[in-house]
C-alpha positions, 0 to 999 in steps of 0.5 A, a space after each residue: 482499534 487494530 485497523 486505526 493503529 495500523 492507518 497511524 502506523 502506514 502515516 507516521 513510518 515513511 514520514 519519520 524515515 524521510 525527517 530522520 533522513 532530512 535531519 542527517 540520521 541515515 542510520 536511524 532508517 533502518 531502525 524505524 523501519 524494524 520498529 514499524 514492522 515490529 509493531 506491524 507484526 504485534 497487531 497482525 497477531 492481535 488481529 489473526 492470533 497467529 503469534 509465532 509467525 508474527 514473531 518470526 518476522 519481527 525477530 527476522 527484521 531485526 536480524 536484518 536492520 542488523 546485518 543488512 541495514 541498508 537492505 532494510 532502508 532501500 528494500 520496503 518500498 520496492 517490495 511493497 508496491 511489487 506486492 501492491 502491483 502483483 496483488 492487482 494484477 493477478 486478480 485480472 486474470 480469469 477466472 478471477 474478478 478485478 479487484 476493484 469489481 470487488 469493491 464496486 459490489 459492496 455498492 453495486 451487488 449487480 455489477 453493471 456491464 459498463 461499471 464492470 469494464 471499468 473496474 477492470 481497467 482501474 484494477 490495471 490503472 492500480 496495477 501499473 502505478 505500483 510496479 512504476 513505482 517500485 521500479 523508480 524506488 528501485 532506480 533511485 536506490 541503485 543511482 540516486 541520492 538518498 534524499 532524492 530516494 527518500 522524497 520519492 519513497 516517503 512522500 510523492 508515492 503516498 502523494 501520487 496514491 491519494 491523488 490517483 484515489 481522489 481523482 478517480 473519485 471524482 471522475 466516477 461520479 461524473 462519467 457515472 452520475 446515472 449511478 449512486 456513489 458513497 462519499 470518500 469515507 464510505 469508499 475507504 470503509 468499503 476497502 478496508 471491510 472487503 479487505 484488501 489482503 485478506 480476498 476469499 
């Protein structure tokens, strides 16, 4: 139940933030965002039961849209995709696996060599697309418009994300026919259980 709230959290958040900056509410991108992560911060301590530090981010997200609304509006996306890009990235380094072999052997327990080379190389493809944008984000904060921000932000990242899942879907199972691959829900089902933030 936590893991589907939170799939409808990630969906409705940026799409509510770019209406309401689409309708000239500007003011409301902060508060969405305090609501998000308010309502992030309760399922993360119905998931892990760790409710005072759940509660001190939302209290701190609050103080924030607050204080620093702007810091508010224009900081999420820059941190989360350096967060997403420095997730993968540390995980190419040894002794550590690519977090995408990770993946590939909840299917392939016996990882092949050929399969093990290029989970390493999409786990950089993931590293890379992230930190590219985070640094747009961040350029079009400091020097865009915030309806430009917003579209890039709130909807061509999650576009540009979907597209590079599916494409590489479908590139794997041609370029590795030889080997058996899940559908697309198994594939999203396999991330979510080996837990994308929570590796051992």
């Amino acid at each position: 139940m936590a893991a589907r709230a939170a799939v409808l959290l990630a969906i409705a958040w940026p799409l509510s933030l770019h209406c309401a900056l689409l309708l000239g509410a500007p003011q409301w991108g902060p508060r969405l965002t305090a609501i998000a992560v308010a309502i992030a911060a309760a399922l993360w301590a119905v998931g892990t039961r760790r409710i005072l530090p759940a509660l001190a981010v939302a209290l701190a997200t609050a103080a924030a849209a607050i204080l620093a609304p702007q810091f508010l509006l224009y900081a999420p996306p820059v941190l989360i995709n350096l967060a997403l890009a420095a997730l993968f990235g540390a995980s190419l380094r040894a002794p550590r696996e690519p977090l995408i072999a990770t993946f590939a052997r909840q299917e392939h327990p016996d990882l092949p060599a050929d399969l093990a080379l290029y989970t390493r190389r999409l786990t950089l493809l993931w590293a890379v697309l992230f930190a590219a944008m985070a640094a747009i984000a961040l350029a079009l904060a400091l020097g865009g418009s915030l309806e430009t921000w917003s579209t890039f932000t709130n909807v061509v990242s999650y576009l540009l994300v979907a597209a590079l899942f599916a494409g590489e879907y479908a590139y794997r199972r041609w370029r590795y026919r030889q080997y058996r691959h899940g559908s697309l829900l198994e594939l999203v089902r396999i991330v979510r259980t080996a837990g994308l933030f929570g590796r051992r």
